[in-house]
C-alpha positions as CSV (number, residue, x, y, z in Angstrom):
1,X,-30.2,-3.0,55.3
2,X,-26.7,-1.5,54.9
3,X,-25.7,-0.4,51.2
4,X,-22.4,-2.6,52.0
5,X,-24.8,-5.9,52.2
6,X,-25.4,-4.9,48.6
7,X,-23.9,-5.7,45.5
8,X,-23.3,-2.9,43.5
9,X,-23.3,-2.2,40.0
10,X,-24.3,0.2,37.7
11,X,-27.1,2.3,38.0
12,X,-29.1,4.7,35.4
13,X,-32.1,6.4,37.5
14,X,-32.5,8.1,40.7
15,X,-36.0,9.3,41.8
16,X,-37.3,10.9,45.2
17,X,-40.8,9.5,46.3
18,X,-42.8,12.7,45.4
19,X,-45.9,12.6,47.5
20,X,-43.7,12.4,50.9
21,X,-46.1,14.4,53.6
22,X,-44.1,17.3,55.3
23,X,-42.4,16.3,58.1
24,X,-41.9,12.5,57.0
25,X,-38.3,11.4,55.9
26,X,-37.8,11.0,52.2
27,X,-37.3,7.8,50.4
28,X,-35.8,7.5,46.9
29,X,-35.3,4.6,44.7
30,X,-32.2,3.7,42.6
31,X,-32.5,1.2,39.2
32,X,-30.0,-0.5,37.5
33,X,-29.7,-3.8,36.0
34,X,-31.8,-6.7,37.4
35,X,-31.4,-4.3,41.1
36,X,-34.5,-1.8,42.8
37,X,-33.2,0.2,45.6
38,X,-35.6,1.5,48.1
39,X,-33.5,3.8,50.1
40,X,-33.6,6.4,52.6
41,X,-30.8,9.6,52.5
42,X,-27.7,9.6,55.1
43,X,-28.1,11.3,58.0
44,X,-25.3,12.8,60.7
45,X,-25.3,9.4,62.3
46,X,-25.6,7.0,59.2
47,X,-25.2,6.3,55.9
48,X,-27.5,5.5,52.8
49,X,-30.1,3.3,54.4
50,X,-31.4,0.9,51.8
51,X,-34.8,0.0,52.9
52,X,-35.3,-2.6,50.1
53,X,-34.0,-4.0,47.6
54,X,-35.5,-5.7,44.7
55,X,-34.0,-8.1,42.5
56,X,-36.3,-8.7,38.9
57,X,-34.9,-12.6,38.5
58,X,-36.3,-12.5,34.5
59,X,-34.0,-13.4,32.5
60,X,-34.1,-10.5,29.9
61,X,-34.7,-7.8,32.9
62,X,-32.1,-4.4,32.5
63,X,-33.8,-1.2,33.6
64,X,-32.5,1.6,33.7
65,X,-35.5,4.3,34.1
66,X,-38.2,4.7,36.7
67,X,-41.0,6.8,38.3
68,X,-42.9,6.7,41.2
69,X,-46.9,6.3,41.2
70,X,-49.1,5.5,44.2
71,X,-52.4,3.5,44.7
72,X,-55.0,6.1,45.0
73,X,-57.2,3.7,47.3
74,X,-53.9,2.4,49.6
75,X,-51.6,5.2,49.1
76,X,-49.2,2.5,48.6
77,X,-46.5,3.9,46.9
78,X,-45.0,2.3,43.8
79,X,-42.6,2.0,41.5
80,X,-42.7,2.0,37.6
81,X,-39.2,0.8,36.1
82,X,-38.3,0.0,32.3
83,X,-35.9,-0.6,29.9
84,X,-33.6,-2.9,27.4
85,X,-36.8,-5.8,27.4
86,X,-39.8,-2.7,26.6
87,X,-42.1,-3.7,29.8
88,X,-42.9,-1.3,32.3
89,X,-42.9,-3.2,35.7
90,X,-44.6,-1.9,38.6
91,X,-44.3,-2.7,41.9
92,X,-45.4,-2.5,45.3
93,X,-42.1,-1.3,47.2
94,X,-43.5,-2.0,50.5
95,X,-43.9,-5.7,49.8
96,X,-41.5,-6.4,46.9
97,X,-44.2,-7.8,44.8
98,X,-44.3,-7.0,41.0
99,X,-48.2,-6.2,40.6
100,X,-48.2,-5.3,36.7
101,X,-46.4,-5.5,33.3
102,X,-47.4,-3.6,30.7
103,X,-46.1,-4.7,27.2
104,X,-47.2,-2.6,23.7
105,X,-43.5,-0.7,22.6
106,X,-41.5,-1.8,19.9
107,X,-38.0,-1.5,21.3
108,X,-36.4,-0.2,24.7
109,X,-38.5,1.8,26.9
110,X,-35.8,5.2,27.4
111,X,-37.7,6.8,30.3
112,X,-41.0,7.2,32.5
113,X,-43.2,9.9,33.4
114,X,-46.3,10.5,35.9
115,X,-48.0,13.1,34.6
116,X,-48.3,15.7,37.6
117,X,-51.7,15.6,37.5
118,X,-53.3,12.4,38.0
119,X,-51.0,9.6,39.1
120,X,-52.9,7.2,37.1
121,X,-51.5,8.6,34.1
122,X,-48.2,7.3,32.6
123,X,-46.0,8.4,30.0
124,X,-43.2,6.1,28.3
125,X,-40.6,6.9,25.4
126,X,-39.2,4.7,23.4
127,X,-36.4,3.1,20.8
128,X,-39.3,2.2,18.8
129,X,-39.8,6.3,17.8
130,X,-43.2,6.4,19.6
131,X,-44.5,7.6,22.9
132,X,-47.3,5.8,24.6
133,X,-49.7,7.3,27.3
134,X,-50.8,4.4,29.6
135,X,-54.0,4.6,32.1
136,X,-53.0,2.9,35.6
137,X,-56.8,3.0,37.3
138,X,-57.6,-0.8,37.6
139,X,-60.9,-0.4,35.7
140,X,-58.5,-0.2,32.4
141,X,-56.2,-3.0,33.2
142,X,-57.8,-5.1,29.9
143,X,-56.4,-2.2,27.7
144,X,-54.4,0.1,29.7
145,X,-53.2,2.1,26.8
146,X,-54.5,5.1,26.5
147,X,-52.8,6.9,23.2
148,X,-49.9,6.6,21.2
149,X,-48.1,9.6,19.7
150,X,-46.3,9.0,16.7
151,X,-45.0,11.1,13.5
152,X,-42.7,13.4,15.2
153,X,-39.6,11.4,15.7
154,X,-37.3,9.4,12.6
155,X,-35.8,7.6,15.6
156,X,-35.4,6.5,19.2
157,X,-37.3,9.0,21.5
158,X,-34.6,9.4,24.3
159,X,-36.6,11.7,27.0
160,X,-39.6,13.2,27.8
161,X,-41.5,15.5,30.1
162,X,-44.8,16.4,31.2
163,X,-46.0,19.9,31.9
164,X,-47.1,21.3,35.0
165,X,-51.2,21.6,33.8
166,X,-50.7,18.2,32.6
167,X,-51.8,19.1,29.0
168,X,-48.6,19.0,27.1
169,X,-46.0,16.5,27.2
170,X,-42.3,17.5,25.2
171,X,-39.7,14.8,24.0
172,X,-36.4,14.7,22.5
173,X,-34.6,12.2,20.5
174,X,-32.1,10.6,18.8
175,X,-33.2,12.7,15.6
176,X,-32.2,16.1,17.2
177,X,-35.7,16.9,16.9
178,X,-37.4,18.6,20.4
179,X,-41.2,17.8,20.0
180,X,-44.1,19.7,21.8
181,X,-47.8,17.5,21.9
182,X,-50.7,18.6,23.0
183,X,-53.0,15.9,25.1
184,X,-56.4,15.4,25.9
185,X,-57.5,14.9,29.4
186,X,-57.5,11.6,30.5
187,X,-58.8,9.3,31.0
188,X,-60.9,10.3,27.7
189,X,-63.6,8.2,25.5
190,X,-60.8,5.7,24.5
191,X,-59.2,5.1,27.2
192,X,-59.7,1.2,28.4
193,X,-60.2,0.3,25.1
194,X,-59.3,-1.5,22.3
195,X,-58.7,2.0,20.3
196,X,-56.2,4.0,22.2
197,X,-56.3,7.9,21.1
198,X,-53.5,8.4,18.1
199,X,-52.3,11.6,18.2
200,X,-50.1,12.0,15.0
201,X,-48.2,15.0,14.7
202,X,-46.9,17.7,17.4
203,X,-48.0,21.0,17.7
204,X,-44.1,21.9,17.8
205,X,-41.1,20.0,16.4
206,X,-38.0,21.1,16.0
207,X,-34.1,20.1,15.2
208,X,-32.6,24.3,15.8
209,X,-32.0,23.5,19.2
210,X,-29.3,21.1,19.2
211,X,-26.6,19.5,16.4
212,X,-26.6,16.1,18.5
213,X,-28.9,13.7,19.9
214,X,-31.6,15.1,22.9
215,X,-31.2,13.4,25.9
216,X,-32.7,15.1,28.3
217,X,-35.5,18.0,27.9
218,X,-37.7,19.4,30.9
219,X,-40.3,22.2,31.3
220,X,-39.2,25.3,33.0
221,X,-42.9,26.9,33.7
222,X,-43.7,27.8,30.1
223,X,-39.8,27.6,28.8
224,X,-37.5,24.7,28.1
225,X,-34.1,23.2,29.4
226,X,-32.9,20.5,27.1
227,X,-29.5,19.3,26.7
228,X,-27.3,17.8,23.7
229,X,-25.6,14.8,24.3
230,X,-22.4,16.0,23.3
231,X,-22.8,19.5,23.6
232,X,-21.5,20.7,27.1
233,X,-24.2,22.9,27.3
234,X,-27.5,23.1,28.4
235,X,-29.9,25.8,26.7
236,X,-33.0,27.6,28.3
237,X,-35.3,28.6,25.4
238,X,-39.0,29.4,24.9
239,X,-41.3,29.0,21.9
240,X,-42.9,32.3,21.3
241,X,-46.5,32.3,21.4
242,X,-47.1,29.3,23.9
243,X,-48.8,30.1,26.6
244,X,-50.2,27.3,28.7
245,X,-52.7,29.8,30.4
246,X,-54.3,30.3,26.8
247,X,-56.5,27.9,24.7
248,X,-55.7,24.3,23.4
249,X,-54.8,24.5,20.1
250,X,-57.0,22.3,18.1
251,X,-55.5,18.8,16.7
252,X,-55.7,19.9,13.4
253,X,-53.3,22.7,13.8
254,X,-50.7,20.5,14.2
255,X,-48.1,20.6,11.0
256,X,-48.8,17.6,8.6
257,X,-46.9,14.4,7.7
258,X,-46.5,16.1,4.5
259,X,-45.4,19.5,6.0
260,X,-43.0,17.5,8.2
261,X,-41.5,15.6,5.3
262,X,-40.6,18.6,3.6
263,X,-38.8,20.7,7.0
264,X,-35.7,21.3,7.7
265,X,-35.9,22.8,11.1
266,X,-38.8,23.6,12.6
267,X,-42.2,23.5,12.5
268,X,-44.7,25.1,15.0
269,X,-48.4,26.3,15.4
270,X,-47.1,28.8,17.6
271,X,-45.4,32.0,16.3
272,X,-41.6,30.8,16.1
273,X,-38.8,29.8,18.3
274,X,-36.8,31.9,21.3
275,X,-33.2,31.0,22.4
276,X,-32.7,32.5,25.4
């Protein structure tokens, strides 16, 4: 399929297939609107080759995040896409079909992580000021949440990233605030249950970093690149004393409701804050 045989629009997410084999060509996918985009990069000889292309017919359907996942049994690869309606679709993108929805968020999904880990393990952000961990193993399809964080955003949670161990996720927000949590390995004793792990407060938050909204953070090994909406800039930082090499810290290190109520600027278990 030619990119000309399809009608464009705007698009919000581009994401190569990360579990290509060396030597195979790359595929990416491209989201926007009601349109998937299964697609594979131009060559000398030809253009964008778009592979598939999936169109979500639901009436309320506007996406404009996704991440890939694969079956572990098939190696199928799939894709995860969310956004104005708060599902996260997957689908097969070999055979078009949807295979799951996932509903539980309060407002718009923002964006979609794997952890790097364990593809079964998904993490979503969202308008509603809450991050949701979500188990994609069949054997928790009844109740495929797996934990909800919640306490460290006032307001929509615009991006997040998982580190490389797996163990710590950061977010940033609306709020200005950049969050750092600490996770459990999953899946743990709650997960495909009723009671999905609630993990209230970060083991970091903070709102020095940036004077505007935080729309896009990532992990640098141990460091941090996050950007201000309307900054122009895009800061590398570190928080001193975190060390992902070094011990968990334990849950109830993480600063309080009531210490959070009460902050400014930061709060940390850690030792302080780095701008480099």
């Amino acid at each position: 399929m030619n990119t000309s045989s399809v009608k464009m629009g705007e698009f919000w997410s581009v994401k190569f297939y990360p579990y290509t084999k060396p030597g195979v060509d790359p595929i990416y996918a491209v989201v926007g609107g009601k349109h998937i985009l299964i697609c594979r990069p131009p060559t000398e000889e030809n253009g964008v080759e778009v592979i598939r292309c999936i169109i979500d017919e639901e009436p309320s359907a506007d996406h404009y995040t996704c991440c890939w996942t694969k079956d572990l049994a098939t190696k199928t690869p799939l894709l995860c896409v969310a956004g104005v309606d708060a599902k996260i679709k997957i689908f097969d993108v070999l055979s078009g079909k949807l295979l799951r929805v996932l509903v539980g968020h309060g407002g718009e999904i923002n964006e979609l992580k794997i952890s790097p880990i364990n593809p079964h393990v998904l993490a979503s952000c969202s308008k509603d000021s809450t991050i949701r961990i979500w188990s994609l193993d069949p054997k928790h399809e009844d109740f495929p949440c797996a934990a909800m964080l919640t306490g460290g955003h006032k307001d929509a949670v615009i991006t997040i990233d998982f580190h490389h161990s797996g163990r710590y996720l950061i977010s940033g927000g609306v709020d200005h605030m950049i969050c750092l949590w600490t996770l459990p390995n999953f899946p743990d004793e709650n997960t495909g249950t009723k009671l999905a792990t609630q993990i209230q407060y970060p083991h970091f938050a903070s709102s020095d970093i940036h004077t505007d909204a935080v729309d896009c953070v990532r992990f640098y090994d141990d460091s941090i690149l996050s950007r201000g909406a309307n900054e122009n800039c895009i800061v590398l930082w570190e928080i001193t004393g975190f060390d992902s090499e070094g011990p968990i810290p334990d849950y109830d290190k993480a600063p309080t409701q009531h210490e959070a109520a009460n902050a400014n600027s930061t709060l940390t278990c850690f030792y302080g804050l780095i701008k480099i």
